[in-house]
N, C-alpha and C positions, 0 to 999 in steps of 0.2 A: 753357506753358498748364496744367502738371500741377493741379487741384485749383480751377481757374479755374469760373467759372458765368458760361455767355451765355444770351443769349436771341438766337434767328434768329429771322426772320419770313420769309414766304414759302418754307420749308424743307422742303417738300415734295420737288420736285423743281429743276434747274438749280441757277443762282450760289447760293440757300441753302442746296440740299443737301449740294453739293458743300464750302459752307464748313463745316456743321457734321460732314461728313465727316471733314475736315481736323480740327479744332476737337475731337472726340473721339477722334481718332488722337494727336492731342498732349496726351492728358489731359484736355482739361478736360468739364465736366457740361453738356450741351446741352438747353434749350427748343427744342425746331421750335416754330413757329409757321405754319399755314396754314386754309385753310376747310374743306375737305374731308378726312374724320376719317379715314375709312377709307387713303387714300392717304397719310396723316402719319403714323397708326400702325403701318403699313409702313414707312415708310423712318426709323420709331425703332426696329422691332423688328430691322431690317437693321445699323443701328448701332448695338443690343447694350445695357448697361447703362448705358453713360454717354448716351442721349439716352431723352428722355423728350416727347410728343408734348403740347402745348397747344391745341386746336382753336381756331381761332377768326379769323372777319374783322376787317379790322382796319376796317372804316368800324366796325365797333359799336366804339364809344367807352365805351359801358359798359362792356365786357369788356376794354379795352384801360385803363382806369382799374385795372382790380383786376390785372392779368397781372401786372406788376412783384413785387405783394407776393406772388403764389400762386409764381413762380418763386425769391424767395427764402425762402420758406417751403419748400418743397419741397427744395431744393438747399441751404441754410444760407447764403446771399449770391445776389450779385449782382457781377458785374466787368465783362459784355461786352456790348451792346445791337448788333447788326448788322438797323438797317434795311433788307429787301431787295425785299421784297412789292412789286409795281410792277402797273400794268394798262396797256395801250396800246389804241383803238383807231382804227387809222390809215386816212387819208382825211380830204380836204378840209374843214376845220370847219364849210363851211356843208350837209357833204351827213352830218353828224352829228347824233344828237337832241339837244337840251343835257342832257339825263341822261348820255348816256353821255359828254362832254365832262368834266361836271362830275363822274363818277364819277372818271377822269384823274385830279385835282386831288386829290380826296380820298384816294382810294390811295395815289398815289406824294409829295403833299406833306403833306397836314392831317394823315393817320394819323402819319407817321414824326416831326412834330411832337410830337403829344399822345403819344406812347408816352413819346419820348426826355422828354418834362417828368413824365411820371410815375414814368419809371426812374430819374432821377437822383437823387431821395434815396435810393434802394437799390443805387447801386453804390457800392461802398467804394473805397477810396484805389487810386489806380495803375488805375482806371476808365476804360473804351475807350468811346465811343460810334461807331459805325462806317454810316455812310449811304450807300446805294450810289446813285449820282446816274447820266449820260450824259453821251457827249461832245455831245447833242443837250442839254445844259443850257449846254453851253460857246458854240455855236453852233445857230441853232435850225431846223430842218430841214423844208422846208414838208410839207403834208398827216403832220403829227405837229406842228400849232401847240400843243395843251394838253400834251402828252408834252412837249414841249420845254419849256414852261412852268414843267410840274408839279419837274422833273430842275433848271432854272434857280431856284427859286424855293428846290428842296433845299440845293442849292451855296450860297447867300445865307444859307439859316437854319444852315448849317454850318459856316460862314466865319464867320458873327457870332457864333454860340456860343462858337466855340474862342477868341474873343478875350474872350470875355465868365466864360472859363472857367481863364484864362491864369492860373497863381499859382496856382489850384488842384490839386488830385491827380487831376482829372479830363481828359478831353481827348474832343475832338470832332473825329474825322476823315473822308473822301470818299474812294471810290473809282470812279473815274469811267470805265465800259469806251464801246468801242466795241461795234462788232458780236458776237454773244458764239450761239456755235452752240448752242442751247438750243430748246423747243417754244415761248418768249416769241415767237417768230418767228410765231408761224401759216400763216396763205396767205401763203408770200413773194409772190404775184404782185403783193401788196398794198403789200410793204415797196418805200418809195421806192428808186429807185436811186442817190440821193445817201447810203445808209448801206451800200449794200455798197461805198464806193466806198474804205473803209479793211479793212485786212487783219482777217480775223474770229479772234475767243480763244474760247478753249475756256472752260467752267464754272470748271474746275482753276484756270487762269491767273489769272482774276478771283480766285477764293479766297486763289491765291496772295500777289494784292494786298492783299487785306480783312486775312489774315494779317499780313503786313508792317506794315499802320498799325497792327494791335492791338499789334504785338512794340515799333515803331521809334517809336509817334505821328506817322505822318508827317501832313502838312497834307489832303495830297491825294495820290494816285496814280491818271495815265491810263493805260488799256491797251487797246491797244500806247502806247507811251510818245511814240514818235515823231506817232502821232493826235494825243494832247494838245497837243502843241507847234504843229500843223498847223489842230487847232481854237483855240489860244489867239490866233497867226497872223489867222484868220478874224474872230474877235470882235473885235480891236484895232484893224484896219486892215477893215472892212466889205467896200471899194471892192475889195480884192483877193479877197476869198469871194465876190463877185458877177463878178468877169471870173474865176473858177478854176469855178465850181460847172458851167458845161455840160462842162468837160473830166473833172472829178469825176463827174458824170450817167453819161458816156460810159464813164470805166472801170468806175462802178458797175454797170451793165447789162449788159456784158461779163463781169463777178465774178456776177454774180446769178445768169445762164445758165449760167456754170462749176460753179455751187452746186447749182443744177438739177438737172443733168446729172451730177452726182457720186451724186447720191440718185435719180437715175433718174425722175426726173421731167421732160415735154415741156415 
C-alpha cells in the first residue's frame, strides 16, 4: 500500500477507522470521510501525517460530486475508494417514519453508488473499489427490513460493477461482516436476536477483510467466513432459514445476554 491514495468514508470511528488505521500503517495516504468535524479531525491527527480528514455526509451529493477530485488534488491520485458509512435504524418497518426508512437507503445504498461513479474516473490503474455490504444483505433479517435491503441492493450494484468492469485495471470488491463489536450497535436491547446469533468480529477483523480484497481483488469476503457460507445456505434453500431461524433466535438471545453481561450491563 506504500504511496497508495484511498478515500474511507465513515472513518471516524469503528470498521473505517480501524481500516484507515491499517491503510496508513501500510503506507498508504488516507481521506477519512465522516459528518462530524471535530471527531474526524481527531482520529486524523491520531493517524499522523498520512491521514487527512474530509468532512462531510454523504446524503449531500453535492459534496460527494466534488470529494473524488478534492482527494486527488490533495494526494496527487486516487487508488482506493472503501465505502463504509452505514446508518441502521432497527424496529419493525411499520413502527418507522418513512424518513428514517428512507434515510437507510440513502446512506448505505444511493450514497456508496454516486460516490463510487464519481471516483472512478480518478482511480488509476490497479484501482480498488471496496463496499462494505452485511450478511443481512445475504439473508434479510426481520425488523432491519430497509438495512437489509439497503446491504442487498449494495451486493447487487457490486456484483454487477465487477462484471461490468472485468478487462479493466479496475475492480469492484464486498466485504460482507456479520456482527462486528463497534458503537453501530446502539441500544442492543434493540438489535434482533437473530444477529447475535453468529459469532461477533472485531473492527480489526473486518479491516483485515477490506485489506485482503484491496491486496488479492477478491469478489467478496464474509466474516466470520463460516456465517457467509451459513447465510449463502439461507438465501438458496429459504425453507431451511425459516425451520433454522427460531433455533438461531434462541442462540442469539443467549449470545446477546452473554454480550450484556460482559459490559455490565442488566
Amino acid at each position: 500500500m506504500q504511496g497508495k491514495v484511498a478515500l474511507v468514508t465513515g472513518a471516524s470511528s469503528g470498521i473505517g477507522l480501524a481500516v484507515a488505521r491499517r491503510l496508513v500503517a501500510e503506507g498508504a495516504l488516507v481521506a477519512l470521510v465522516a459528518r462530524t468535524q471535530k471527531t474526524l479531525e481527531e482520529a486524523a491527527d491520531r493517524l499522523g501525517e498520512g491521514a487527512a480528514a474530509f468532512p462531510a455526509d454523504v446524503k449531500d451529493f453535492a459534496t460527494l460530486q466534488r470529494l473524488p477530485e478534492r482527494v486527488a488534488a490533495r494526494f496527487g491520485g486516487l487508488d482506493v475508494l472503501v465505502n463504509n458509512a452505514g446508518v441502521n435504524h432497527r424496529g419493525a418497518a411499520m413502527e418507522q417514519p418513512p424518513e428514517a426508512l428512507a434515510e437507510i437507503v440513502t446512506t448505505n445504498l444511493t450514497a456508496p453508488i454516486y460516490l463510487t461513479r464519481t471516483a472512478l474516473p480518478f482511480l488509476r490503474r490497479g484501482g480498488v473499489v471496496v463496499n462494505v455490504a452485511s450478511l443481512a444483505g445475504m439473508v434479510p433479517v426481520p425488523h432491519e427490513a430497509a438495512y437489509s435491503a439497503s446491504k442487498a441492493g449494495l451486493r447487487a450494484f457490486t456484483r454487477a460493477l465487477a462484471e461490468e468492469l472485468r478487462g479493466s485495471e479496475i475492480a469492484a470488491c464486498l466485504v460482507s461482516p456479520g456482527p462486528v463489536d463497534t458503537g453501530f450497535f446502539g441500544d442492543v436491547a434493540h438489535v434482533p436476536d437473530l444477529v447475535f446469533s453468529q459469532p461477533m468480529s472485531t473492527a480489526e477483523q473486518v479491516a483485515d477483510a477490506v485489506l485482503t480484497c484491496i491486496r488479492e481483488r477478491s469478489p467478496e469476503i464474509a466474516v466470520p467466513s463460516l456465517s457467509g457460507k451459513l447465510a449463502t445456505a439461507g438465501y438458496v434453500f429459504p425453507a431451511l432459514a425459516r425451520a433454522l431461524r427460531p433455533w438461531l433466535e434462541r442462540r442469539g438471545a443467549a449470545n446477546k445476554r452473554a454480550y450484556l453481561a460482559r459490559r455490565g450491563v442488566s
